[in-house]
MDAnalysis code that builds the backbone (N, CA, C; Angstrom):
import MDAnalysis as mda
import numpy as np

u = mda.Universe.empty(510, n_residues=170, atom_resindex=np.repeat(np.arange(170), 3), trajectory=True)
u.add_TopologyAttr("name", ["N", "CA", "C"] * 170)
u.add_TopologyAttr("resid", np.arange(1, 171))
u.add_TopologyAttr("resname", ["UNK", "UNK", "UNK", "UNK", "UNK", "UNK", "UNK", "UNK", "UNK", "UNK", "UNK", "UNK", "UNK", "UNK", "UNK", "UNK", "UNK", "UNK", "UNK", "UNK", "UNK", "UNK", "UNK", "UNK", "UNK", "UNK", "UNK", "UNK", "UNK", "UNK", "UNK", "UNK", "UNK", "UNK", "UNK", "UNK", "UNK", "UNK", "UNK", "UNK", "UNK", "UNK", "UNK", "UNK", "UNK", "UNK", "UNK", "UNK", "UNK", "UNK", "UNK", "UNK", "UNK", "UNK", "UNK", "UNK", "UNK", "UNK", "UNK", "UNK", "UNK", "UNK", "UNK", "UNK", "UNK", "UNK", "UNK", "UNK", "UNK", "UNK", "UNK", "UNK", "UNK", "UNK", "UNK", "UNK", "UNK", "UNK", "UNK", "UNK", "UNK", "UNK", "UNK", "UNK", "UNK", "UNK", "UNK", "UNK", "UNK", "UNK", "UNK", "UNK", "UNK", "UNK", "UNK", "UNK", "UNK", "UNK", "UNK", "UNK", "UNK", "UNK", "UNK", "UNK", "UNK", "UNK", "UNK", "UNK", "UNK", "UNK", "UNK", "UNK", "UNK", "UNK", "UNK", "UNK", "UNK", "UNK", "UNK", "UNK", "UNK", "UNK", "UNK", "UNK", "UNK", "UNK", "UNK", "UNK", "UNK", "UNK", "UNK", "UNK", "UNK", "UNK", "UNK", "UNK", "UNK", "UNK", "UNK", "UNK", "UNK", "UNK", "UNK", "UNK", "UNK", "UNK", "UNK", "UNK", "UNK", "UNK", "UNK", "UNK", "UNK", "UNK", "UNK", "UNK", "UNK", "UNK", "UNK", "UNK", "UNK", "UNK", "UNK", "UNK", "UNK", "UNK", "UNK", "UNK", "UNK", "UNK"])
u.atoms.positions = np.array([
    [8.363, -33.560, 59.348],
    [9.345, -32.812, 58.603],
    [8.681, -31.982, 57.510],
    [7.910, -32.524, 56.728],
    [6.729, -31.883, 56.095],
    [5.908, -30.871, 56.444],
    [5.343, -30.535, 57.673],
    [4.984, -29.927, 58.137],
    [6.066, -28.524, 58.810],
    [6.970, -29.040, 59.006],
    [8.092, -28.091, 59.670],
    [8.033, -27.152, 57.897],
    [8.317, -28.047, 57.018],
    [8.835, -27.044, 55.709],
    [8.105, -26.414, 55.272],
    [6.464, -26.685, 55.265],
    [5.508, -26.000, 55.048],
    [5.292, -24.878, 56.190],
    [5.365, -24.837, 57.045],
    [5.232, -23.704, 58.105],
    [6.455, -22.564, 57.784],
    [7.568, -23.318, 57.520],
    [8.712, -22.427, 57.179],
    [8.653, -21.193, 55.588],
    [7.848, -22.240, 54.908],
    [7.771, -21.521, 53.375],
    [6.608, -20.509, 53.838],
    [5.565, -20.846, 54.817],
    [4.074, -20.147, 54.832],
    [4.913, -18.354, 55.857],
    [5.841, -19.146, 56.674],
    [6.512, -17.993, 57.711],
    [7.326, -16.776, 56.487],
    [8.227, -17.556, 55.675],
    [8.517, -16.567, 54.864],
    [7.976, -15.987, 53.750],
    [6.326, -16.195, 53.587],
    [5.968, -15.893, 52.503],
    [4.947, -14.507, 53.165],
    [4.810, -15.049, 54.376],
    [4.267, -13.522, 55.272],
    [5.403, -12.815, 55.535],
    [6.839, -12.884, 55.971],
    [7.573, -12.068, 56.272],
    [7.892, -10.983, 54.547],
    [7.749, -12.189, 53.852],
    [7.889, -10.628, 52.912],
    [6.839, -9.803, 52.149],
    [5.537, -10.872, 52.498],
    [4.515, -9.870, 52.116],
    [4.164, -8.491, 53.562],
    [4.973, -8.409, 54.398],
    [5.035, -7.529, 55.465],
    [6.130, -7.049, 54.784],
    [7.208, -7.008, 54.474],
    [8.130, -6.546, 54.194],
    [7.848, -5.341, 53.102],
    [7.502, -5.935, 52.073],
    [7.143, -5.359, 50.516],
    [5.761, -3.804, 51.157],
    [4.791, -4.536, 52.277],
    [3.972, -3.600, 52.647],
    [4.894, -2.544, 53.255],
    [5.965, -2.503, 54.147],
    [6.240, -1.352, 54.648],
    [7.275, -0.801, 53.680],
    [7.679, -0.858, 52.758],
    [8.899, -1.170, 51.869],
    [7.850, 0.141, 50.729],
    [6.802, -0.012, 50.460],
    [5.859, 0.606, 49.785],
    [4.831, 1.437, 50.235],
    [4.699, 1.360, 51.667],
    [4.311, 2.297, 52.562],
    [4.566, 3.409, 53.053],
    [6.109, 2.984, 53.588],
    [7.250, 4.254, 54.143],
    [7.653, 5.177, 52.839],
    [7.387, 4.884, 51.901],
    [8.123, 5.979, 51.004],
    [7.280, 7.247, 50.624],
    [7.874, 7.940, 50.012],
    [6.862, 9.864, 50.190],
    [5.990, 9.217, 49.485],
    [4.916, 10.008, 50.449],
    [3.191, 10.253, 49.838],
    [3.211, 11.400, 48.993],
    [4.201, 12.357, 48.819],
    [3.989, 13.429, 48.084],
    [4.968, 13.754, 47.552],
    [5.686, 14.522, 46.055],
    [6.918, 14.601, 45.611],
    [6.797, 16.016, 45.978],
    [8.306, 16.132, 45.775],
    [9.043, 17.293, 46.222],
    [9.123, 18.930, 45.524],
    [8.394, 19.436, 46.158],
    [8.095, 20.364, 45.660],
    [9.713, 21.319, 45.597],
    [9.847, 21.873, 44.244],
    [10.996, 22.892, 44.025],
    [10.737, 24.047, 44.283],
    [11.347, 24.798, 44.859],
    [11.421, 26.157, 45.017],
    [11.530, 26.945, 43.722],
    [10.781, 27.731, 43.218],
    [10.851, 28.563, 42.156],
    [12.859, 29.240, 41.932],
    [12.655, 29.746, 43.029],
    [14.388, 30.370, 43.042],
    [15.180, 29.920, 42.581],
    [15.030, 28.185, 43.079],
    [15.874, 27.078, 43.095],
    [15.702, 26.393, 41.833],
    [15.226, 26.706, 40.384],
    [15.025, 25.774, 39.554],
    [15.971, 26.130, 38.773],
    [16.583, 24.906, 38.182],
    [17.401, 24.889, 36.580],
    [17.107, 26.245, 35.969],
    [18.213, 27.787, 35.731],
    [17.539, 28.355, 34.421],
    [17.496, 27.620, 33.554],
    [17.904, 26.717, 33.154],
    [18.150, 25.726, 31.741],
    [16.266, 25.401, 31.560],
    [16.189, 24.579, 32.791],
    [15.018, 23.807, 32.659],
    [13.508, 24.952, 32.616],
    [14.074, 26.249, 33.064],
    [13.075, 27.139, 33.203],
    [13.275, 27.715, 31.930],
    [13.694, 27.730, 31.393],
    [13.872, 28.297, 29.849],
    [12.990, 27.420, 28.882],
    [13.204, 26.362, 28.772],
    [13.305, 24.972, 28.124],
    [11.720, 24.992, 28.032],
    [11.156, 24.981, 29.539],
    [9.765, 24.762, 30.087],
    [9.426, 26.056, 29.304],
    [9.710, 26.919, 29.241],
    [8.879, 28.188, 28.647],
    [8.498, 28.413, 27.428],
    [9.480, 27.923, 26.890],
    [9.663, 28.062, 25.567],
    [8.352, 26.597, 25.043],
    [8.486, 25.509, 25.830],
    [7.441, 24.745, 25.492],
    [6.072, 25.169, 25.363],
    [6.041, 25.595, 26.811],
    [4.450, 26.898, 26.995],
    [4.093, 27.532, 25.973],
    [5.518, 28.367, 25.250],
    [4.813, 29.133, 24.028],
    [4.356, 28.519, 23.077],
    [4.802, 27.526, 22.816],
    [4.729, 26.637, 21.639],
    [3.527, 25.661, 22.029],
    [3.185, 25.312, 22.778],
    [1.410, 24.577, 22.765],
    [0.731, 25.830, 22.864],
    [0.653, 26.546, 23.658],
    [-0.237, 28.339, 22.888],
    [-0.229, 28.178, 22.253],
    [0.728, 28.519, 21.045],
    [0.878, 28.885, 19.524],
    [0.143, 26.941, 19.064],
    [0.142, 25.975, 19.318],
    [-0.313, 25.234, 18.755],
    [-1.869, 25.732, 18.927],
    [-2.285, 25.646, 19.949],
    [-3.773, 26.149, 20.147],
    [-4.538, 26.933, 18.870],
    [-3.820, 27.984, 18.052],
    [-4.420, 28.467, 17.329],
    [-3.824, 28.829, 15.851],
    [-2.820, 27.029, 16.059],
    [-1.993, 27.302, 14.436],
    [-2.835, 26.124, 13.657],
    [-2.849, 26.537, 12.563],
    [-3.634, 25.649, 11.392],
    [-3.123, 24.426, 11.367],
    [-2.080, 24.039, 11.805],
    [-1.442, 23.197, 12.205],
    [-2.127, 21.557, 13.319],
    [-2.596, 22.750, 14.261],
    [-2.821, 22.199, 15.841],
    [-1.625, 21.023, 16.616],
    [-1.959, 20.312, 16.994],
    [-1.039, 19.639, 17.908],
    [0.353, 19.287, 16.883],
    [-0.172, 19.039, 16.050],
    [0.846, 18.809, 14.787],
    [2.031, 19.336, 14.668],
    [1.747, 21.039, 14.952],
    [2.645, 21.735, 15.186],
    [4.176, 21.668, 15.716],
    [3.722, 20.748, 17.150],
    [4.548, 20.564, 18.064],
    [5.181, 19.179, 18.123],
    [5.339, 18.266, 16.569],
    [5.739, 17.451, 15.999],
    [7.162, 17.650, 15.589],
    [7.360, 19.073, 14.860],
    [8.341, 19.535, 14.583],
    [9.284, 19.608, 15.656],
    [8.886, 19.951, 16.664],
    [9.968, 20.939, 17.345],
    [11.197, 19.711, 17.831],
    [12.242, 19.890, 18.565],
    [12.863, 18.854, 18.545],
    [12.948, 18.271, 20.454],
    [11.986, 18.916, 20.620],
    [11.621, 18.563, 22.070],
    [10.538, 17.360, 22.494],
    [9.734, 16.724, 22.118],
    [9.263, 15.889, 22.278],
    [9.163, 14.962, 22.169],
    [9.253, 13.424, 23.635],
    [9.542, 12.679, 23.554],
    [8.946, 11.434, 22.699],
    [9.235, 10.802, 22.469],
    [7.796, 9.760, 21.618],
    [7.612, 8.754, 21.771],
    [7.112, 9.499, 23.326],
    [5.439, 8.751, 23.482],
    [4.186, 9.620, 23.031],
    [4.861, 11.080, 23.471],
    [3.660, 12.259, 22.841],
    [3.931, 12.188, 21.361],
    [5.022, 12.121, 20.899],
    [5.015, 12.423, 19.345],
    [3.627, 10.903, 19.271],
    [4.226, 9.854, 19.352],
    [3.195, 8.760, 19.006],
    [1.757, 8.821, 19.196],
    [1.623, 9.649, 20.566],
    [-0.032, 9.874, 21.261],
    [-0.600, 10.821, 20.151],
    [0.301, 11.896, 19.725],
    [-0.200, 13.081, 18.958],
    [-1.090, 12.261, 17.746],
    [-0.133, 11.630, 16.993],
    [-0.138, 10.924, 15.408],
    [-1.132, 9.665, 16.002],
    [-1.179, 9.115, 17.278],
    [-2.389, 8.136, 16.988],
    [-3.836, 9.062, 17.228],
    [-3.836, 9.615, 17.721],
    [-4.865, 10.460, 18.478],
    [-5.096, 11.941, 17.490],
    [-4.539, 12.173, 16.256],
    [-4.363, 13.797, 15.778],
    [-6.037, 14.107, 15.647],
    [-6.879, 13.353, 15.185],
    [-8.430, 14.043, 15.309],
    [-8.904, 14.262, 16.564],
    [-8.389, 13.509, 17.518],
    [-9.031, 13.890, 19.054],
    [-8.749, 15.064, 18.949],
    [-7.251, 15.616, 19.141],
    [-6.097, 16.934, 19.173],
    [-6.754, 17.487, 18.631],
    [-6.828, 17.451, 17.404],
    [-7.971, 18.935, 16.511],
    [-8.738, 19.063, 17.008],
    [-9.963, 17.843, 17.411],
    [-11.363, 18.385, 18.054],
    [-10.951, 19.492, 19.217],
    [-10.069, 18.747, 20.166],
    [-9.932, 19.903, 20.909],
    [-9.302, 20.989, 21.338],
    [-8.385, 20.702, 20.200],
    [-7.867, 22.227, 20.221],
    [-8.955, 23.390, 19.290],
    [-10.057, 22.526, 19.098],
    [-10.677, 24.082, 18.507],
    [-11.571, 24.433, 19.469],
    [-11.798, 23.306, 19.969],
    [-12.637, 23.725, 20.943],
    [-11.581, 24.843, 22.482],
    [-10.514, 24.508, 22.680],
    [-10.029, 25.156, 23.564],
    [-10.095, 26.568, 22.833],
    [-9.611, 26.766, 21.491],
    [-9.204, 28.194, 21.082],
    [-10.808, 28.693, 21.229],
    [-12.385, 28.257, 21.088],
    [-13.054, 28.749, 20.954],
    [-13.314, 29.148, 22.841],
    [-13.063, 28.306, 23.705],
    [-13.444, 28.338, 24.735],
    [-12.787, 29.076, 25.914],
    [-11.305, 29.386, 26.044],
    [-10.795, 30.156, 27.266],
    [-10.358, 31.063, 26.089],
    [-10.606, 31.399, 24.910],
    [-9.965, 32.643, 24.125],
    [-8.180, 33.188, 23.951],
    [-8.518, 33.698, 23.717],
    [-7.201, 34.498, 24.026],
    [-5.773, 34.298, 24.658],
    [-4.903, 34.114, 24.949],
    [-4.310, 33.473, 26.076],
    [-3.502, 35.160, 26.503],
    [-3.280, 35.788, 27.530],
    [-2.622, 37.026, 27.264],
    [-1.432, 37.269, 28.320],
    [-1.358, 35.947, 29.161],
    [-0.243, 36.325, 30.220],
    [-0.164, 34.795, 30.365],
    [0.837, 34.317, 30.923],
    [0.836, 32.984, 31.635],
    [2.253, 33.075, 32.826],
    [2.293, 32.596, 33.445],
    [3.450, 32.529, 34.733],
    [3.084, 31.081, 35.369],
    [4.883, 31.055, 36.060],
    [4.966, 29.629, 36.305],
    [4.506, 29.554, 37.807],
    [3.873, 28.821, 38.660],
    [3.478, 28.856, 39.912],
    [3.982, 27.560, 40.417],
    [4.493, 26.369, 40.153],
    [4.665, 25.844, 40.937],
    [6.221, 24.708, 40.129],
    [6.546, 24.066, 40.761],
    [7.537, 22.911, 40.002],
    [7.521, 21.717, 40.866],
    [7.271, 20.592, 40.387],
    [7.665, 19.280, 41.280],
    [8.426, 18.917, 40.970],
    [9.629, 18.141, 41.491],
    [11.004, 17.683, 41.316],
    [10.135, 15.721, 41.832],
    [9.697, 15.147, 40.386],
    [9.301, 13.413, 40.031],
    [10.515, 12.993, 39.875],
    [12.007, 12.890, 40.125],
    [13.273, 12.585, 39.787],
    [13.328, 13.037, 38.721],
    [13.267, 11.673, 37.363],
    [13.457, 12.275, 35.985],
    [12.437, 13.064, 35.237],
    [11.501, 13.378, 35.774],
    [10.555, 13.772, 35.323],
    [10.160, 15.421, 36.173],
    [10.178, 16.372, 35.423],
    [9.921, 17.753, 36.296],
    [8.497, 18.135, 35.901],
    [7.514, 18.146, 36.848],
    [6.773, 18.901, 36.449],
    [6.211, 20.653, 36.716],
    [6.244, 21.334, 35.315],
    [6.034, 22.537, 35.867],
    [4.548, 22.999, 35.757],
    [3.962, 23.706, 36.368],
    [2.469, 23.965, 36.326],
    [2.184, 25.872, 35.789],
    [1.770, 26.266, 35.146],
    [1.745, 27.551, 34.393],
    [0.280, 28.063, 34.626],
    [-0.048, 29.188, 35.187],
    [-1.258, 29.412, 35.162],
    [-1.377, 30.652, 34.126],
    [-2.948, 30.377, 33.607],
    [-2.438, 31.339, 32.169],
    [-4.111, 32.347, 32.472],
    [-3.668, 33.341, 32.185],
    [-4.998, 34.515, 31.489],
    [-5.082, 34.853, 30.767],
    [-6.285, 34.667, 30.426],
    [-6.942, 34.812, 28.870],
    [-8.061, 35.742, 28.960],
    [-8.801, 36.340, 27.832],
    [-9.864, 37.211, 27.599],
    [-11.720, 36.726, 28.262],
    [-11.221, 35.239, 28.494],
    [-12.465, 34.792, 28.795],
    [-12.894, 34.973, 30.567],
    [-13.822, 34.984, 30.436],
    [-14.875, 35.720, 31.641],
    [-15.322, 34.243, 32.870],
    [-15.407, 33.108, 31.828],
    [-16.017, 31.711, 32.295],
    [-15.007, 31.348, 33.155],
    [-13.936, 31.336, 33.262],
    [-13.329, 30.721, 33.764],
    [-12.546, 31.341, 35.081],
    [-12.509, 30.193, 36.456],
    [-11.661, 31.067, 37.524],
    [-10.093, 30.786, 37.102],
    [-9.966, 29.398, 37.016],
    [-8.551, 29.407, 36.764],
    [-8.278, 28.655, 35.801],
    [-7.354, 28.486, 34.955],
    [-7.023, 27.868, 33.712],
    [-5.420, 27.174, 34.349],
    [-5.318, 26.130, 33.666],
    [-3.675, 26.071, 34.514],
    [-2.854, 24.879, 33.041],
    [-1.416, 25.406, 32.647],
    [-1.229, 24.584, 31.591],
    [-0.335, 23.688, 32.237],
    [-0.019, 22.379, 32.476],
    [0.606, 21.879, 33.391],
    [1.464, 21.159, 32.315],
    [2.643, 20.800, 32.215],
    [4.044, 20.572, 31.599],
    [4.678, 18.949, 32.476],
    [5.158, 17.960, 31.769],
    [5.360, 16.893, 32.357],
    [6.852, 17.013, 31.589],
    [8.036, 17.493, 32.193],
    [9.208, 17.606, 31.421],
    [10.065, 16.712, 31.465],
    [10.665, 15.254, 30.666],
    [11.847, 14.451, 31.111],
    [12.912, 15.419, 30.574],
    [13.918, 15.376, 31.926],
    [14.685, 16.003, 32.172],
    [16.052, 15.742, 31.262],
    [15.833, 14.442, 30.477],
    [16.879, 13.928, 29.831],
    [16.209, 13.977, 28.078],
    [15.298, 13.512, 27.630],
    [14.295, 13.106, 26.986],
    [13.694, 14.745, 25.935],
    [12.960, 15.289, 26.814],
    [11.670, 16.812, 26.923],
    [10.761, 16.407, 26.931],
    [9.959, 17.011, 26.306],
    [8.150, 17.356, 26.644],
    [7.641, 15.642, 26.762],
    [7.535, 14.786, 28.084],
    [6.731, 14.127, 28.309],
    [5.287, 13.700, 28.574],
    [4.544, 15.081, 28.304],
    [2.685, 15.051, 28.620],
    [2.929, 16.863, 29.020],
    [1.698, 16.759, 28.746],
    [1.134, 18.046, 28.964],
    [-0.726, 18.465, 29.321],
    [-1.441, 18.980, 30.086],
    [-2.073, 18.933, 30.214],
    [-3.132, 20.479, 30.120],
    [-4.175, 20.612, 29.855],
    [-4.799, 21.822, 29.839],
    [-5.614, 21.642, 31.381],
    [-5.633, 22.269, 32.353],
    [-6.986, 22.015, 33.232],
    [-7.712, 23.354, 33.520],
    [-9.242, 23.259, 33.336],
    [-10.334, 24.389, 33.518],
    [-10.420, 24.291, 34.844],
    [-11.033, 25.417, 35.606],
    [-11.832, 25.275, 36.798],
    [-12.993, 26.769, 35.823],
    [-14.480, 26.422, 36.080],
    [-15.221, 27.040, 35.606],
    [-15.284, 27.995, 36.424],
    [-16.116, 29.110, 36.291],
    [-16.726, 29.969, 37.582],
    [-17.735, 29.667, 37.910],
    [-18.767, 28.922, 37.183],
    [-20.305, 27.979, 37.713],
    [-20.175, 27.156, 38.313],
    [-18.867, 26.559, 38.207],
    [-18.505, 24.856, 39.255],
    [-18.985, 24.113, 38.589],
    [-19.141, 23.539, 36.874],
    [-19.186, 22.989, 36.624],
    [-18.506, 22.148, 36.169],
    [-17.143, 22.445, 35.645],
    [-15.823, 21.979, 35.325],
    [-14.859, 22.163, 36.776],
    [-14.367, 21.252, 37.312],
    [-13.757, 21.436, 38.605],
    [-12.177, 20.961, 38.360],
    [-11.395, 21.557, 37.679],
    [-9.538, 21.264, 37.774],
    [-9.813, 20.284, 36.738],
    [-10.515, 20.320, 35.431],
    [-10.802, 18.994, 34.293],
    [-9.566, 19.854, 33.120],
    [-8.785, 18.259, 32.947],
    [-8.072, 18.401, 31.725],
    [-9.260, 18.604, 30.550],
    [-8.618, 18.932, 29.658],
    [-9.811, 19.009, 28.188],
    [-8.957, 18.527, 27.064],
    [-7.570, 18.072, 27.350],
    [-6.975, 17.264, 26.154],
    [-7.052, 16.284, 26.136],
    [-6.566, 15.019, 24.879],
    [-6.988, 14.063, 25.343],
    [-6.158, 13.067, 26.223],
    [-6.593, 12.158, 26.795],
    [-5.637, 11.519, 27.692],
    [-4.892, 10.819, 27.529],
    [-3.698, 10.721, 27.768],
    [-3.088, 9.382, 27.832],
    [-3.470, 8.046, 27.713],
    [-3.349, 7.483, 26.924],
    [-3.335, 6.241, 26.968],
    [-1.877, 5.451, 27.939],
    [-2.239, 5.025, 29.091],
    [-1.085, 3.881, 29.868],
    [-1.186, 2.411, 30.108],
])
């Protein structure tokens, strides 16, 4: 009888570690990409207006600080900013010294993460080093500005799609 109950507990302890595997398997490998056409004006506004405002942090005396004020950010970034504000300075001077200028930016892509939208912005600037620059936007849709990211791609290939802010702590 002992043996029957132990075979029974060992049978259902594989049926749901099979279970949990396809349960976490079958679901998208990739989120859903939005159609530009198809996005929120709300959320495309919202997102833009964020864009301008980390630019303008980039080269306000301020730096990340800046974007403390605004009434868009959620806090975990407000918290990341204020634990992290000397990282933020280091590199926001270093960004303003390094892709220059910023003189156009446009939105190229949107992922629909459920609550979470991310929009991706590719930006041109005066600098020569770089092939592509891209400002990438992590938006809660309920919340706002959830992360944000800077990523380089060099033209030497030495920087390959590298954020240069600092990271998240998770």
């Amino acid at each position: 009888m002992r043996k029957l109950s132990k075979d029974l507990t060992l049978h259902k302890l594989i049926l749901l570690m099979v279970g949990l595997f396809f349960i976490t398997s079958c679901g998208p490998t990739e989120y859903q990409k939005i159609p530009l056409e198809n996005l929120d004006p709300k959320l495309k506004k919202t997102a833009s207006l964020m864009v301008k405002d980390i630019l303008t942090s980039f080269n306000h005396k301020d730096g990340a600080r800046f974007l403390l004020d605004k009434n868009y950010t959620t806090p975990m970034v407000h918290g990341r900013i204020m634990h992290n504000l000397e990282m933020y300075n280091e590199s926001y001077k270093m960004i303003s010294m390094t892709i220059g200028k910023v003189s156009k930016y446009s939105l190229f892509q949107a992922v629909d993460k459920n609550l979470i939208k991310t929009m991706r912005y590719k930006l041109v600037t005066d600098s020569d080093d770089f092939e592509f620059i891209e400002l990438k936007l992590d938006v809660n849709i309920e919340y706002g500005l959830a992360d944000y990211y800077l990523y380089v791609t060099s033209k030497d290939g030495i920087l390959k799609r590298e954020n240069v802010l600092p990271r998240a702590v998770k």
